[in-house]
C-alpha positions in Angstrom: -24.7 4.3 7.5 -27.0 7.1 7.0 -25.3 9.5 8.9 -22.3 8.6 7.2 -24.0 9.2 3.2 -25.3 12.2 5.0 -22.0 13.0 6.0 -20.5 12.1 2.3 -23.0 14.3 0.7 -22.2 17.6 2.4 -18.8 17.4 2.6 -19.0 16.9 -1.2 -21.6 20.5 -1.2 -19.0 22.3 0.6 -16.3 21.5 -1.6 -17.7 21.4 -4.3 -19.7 24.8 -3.7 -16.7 26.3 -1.8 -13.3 25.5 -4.1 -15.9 25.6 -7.0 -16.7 29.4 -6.7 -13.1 30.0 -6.4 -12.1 27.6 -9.9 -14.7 28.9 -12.1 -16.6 32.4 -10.9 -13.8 34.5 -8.2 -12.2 35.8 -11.7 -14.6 35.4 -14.4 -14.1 38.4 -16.4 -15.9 41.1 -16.1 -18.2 39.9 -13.5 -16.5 37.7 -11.2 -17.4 36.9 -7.7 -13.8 37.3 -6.1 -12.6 36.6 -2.7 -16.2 38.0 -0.9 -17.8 35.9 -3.6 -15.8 32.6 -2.2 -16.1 33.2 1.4 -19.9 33.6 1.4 -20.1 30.6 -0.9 -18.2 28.4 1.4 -20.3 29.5 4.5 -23.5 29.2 2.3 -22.3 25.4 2.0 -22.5 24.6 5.3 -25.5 26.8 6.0 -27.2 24.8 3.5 -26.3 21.6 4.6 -27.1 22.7 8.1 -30.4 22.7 7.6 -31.0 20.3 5.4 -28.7 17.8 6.7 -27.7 18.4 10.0 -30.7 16.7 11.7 -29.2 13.1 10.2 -25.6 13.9 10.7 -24.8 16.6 12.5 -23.3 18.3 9.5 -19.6 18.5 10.6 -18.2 17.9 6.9 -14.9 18.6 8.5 -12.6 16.1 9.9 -11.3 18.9 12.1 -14.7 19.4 13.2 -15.6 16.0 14.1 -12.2 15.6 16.2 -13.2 18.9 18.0 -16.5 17.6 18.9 -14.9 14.7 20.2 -12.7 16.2 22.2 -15.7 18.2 23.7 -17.7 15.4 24.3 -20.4 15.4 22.2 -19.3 12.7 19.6 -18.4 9.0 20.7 -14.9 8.1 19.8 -16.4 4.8 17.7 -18.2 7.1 14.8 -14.7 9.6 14.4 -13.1 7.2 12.0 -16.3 6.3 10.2 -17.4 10.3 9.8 -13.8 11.5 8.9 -13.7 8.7 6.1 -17.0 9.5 4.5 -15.9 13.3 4.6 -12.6 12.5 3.3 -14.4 10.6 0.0 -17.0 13.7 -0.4 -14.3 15.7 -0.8 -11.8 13.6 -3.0 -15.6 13.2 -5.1 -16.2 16.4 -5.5 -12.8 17.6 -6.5 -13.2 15.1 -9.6 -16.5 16.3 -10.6 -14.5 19.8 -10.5 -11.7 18.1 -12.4 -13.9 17.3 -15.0 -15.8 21.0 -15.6 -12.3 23.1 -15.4 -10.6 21.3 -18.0 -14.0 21.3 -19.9 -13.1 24.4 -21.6 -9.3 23.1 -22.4 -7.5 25.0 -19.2 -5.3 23.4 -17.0 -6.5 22.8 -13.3 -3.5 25.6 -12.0 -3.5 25.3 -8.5 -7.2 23.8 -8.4 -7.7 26.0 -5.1 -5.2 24.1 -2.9 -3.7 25.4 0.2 -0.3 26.3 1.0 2.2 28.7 2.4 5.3 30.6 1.5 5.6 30.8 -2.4 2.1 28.6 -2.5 0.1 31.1 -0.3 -1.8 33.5 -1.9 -0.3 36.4 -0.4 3.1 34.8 0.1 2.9 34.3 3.7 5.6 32.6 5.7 4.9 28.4 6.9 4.7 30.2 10.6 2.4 32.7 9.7 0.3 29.9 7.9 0.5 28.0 11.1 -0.4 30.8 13.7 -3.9 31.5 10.9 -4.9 27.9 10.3 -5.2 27.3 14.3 -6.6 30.4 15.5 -9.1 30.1 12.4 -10.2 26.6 13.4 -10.1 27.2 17.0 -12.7 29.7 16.9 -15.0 28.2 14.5 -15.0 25.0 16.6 -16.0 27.4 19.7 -18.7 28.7 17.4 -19.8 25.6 16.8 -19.6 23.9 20.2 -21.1 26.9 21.5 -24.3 27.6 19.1 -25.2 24.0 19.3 -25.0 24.0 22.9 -28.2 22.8 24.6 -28.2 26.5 25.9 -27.8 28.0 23.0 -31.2 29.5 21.1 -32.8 26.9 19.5 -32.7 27.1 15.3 -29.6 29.2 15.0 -27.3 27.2 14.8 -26.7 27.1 10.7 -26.7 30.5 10.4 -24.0 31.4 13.2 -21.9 28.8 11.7 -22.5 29.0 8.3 -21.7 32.8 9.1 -18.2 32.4 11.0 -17.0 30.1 7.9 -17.5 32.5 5.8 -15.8 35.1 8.2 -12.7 32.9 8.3 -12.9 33.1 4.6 -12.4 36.9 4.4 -9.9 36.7 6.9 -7.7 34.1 6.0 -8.0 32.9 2.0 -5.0 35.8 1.5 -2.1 33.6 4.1 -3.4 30.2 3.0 -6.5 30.1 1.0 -7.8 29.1 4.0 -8.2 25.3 5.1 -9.7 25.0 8.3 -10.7 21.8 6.9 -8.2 18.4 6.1 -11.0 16.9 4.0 -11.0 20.2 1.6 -7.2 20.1 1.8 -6.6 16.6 0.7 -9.5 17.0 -1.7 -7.7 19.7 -3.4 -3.8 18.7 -2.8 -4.1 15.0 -4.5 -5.2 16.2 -8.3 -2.6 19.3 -7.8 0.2 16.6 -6.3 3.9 17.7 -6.2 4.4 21.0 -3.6 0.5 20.3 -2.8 1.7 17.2 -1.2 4.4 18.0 0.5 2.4 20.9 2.4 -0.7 19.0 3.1 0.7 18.6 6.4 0.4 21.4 7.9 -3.7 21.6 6.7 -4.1 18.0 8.1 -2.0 18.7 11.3 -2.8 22.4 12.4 -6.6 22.6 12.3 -6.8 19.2 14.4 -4.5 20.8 16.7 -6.6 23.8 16.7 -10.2 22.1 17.3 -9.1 19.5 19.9 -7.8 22.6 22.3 -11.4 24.3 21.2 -12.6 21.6 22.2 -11.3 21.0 25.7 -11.5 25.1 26.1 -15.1 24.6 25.5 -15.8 21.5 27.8 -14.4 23.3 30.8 -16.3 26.6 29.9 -19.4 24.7 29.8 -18.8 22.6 32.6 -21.0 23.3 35.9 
């Protein structure tokens, strides 16, 4: 249960840091952190939690990511379900706290940082186009992760090459689909927005699974002997 309160608590840092910096500083007048402002806070999310965290849980805050290291075989299949559950509720938690401090100045919640595609992505980018980003995105950050945590790998670095390539993603992708790479942050997000939210969740459930499970066998048989 620890490792799932651990999990719970992180997942509800990154969202909550992440899709907060985007609701109330990317376009504060005047001084607002914009898109370079968003993607270093998500990645500063998970760096934090990294090290603060990750010697409980593991830190994956990502359902995607937890499936991924399944699929590489570093995670039994009996703790997926319990870790992509507890992630699930940090995020859902985390987008009511936000909830509450958006409409605490009388605005409406707009598109409360959701993802989508075509007339819902941020630059108008086609469901394909959403599709092709989402997987490559999450494919590479689960090599990233599988790789940097390898027993291999330098010791201590970890947090700071992942924390780094999630903010990377970030400036990359937050134009096609205000980048997911994560289910949890998408269904977060998607239940308080509802209607076309809904109906494109999906795709932000769907792809980045897709994505990490072939990460995930790529990196097994790279790191095989």
């Amino acid at each position: 249960m620890k490792k799932y309160l651990a999990e719970f608590i992180g997942t509800f840092w990154l969202v909550f840091g992440g899709c907060g910096s985007a609701l109330l500083a990317a376009a504060f007048p005047e001084v607002g952190i914009g898109l370079v402002g968003v993607s270093l806070a998500f990645g500063l999310t998970v760096l934090t939690i990294a090290y603060s965290l990750g010697h409980i849980s593991g830190a994956h805050l990502n359902p995607a990511v937890t499936i991924g290291l399944w699929a590489g075989g570093r995670i039994a299949s009996k703790e997926v379900l319990p870790y992509v559950i507890f992630q699930v509720l940090g995020a859902v938690a985390a987008a009511g706290v936000l909830y509450i401090i958006v409409t605490g100045n009388g605005s409406s919640i707009g598109n409360f940082a959701a993802n989508g595609y075509g007339e819902h992505s941020p630059g108008k980018y086609s469901m394909l186009a959403a599709i092709v980003t989402e997987f490559v995105m999450t494919f590479m950050f689960l090599i990233i992760i599988l790789g940097s945590t390898d027993e291999r790998a330098p010791k201590g670095f970890a947090g700071i090459a992942i924390g780094l390539a999630l903010t990377l993603i970030h400036l990359v992708s937050i134009p096609v689909t205000n980048t997911s790479v994560n289910p949890a942050r998408s269904i977060s997000q998607a239940i308080f927005v509802g209607d076309w939210a809904l109906s494109q969740l999906w795709l932000f459930i769907l792809i980045p699974i897709a994505g990490a499970i072939v990460a995930g066998a790529v990196y097994k048989f790279l790191s095989s002997k």
